[in-house]
C-alpha positions as a Markdown table, in Angstrom:
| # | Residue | x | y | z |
|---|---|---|---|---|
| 1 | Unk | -5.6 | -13.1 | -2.1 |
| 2 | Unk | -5.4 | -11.0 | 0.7 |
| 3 | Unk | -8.1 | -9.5 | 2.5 |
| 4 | Unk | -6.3 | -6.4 | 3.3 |
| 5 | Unk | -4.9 | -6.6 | -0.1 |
| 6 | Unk | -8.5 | -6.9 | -1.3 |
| 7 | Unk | -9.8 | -3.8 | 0.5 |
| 8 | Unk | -7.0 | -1.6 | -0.7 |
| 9 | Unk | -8.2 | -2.8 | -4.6 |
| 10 | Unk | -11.6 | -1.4 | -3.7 |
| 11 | Unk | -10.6 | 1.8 | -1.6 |
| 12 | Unk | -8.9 | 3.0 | -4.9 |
| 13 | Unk | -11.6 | 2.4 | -6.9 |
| 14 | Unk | -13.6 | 4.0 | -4.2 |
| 15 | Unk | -11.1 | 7.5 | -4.7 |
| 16 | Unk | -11.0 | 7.3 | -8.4 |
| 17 | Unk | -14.6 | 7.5 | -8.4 |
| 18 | Unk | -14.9 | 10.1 | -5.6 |
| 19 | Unk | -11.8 | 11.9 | -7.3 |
| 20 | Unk | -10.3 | 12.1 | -4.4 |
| 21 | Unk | -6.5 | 12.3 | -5.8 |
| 22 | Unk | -4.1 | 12.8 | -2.5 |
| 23 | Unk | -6.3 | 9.5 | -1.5 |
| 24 | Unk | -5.9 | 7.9 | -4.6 |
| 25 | Unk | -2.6 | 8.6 | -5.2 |
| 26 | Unk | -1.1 | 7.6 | -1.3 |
| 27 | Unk | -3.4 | 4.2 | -1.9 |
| 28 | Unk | -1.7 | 4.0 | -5.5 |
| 29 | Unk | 2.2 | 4.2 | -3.8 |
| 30 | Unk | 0.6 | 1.6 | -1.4 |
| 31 | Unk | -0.3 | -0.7 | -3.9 |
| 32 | Unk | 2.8 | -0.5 | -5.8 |
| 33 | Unk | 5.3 | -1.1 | -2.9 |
| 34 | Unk | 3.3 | -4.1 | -1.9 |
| 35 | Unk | 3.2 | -5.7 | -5.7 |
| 36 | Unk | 7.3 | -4.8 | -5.4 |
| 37 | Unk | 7.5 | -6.9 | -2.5 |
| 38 | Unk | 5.4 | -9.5 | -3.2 |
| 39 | Unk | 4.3 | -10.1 | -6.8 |
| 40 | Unk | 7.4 | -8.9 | -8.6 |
| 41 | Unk | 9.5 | -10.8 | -6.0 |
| 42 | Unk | 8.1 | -14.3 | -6.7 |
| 43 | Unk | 6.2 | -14.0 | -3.3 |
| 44 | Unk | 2.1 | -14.6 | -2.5 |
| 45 | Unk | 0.2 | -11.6 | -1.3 |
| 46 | Unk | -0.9 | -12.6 | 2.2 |
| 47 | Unk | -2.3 | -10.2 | 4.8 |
| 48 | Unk | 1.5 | -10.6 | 6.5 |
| 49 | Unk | 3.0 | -9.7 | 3.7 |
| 50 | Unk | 1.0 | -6.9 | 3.9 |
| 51 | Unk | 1.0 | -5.5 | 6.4 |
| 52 | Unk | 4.6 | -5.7 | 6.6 |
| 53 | Unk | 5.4 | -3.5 | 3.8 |
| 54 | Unk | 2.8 | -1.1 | 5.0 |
| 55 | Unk | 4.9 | -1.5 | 8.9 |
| 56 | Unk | 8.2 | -0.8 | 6.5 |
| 57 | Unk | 6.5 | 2.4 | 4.9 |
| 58 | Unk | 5.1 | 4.1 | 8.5 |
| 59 | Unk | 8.9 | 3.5 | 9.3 |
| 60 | Unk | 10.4 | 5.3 | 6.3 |
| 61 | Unk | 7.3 | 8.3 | 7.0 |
| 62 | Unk | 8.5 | 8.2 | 10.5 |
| 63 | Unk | 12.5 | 8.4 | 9.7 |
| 64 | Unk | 11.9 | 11.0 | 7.3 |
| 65 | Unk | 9.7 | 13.2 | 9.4 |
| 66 | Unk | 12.5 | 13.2 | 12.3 |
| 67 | Unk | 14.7 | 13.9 | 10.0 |
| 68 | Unk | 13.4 | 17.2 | 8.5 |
């Protein structure tokens, strides 16, 4: 496992607890577009892997926000 992967596990446990829900539910879209690319694509989690998708996301945030 990942370390990064590992701390993103226990920083939504930390916002379910805290019931912090913007927290918890930007960690939860995290989690899931790393599983997509990894898991559900026959793929190891790896701290690369990653942080790639998370490089791939700030992208995307950073297309979007020029755009509107």
């Amino acid at each position: 496992m990942a370390v990064y992967f590992d701390k993103l596990l226990e920083d939504i446990k930390s916002a379910m607890k805290n019931r912090d829900q913007e927290t918890l539910t930007a960690l939860r879209t995290l989690h899931a577009a790393i599983k997509d690319a990894t898991s559900n694509a026959g793929k190891d989690v790896t701290d690369d892997a990653v942080a790639a998708v998370v490089a791939k996301l700030l992208k995307q945030l950073g297309d979007s926000h020029e755009h509107f």
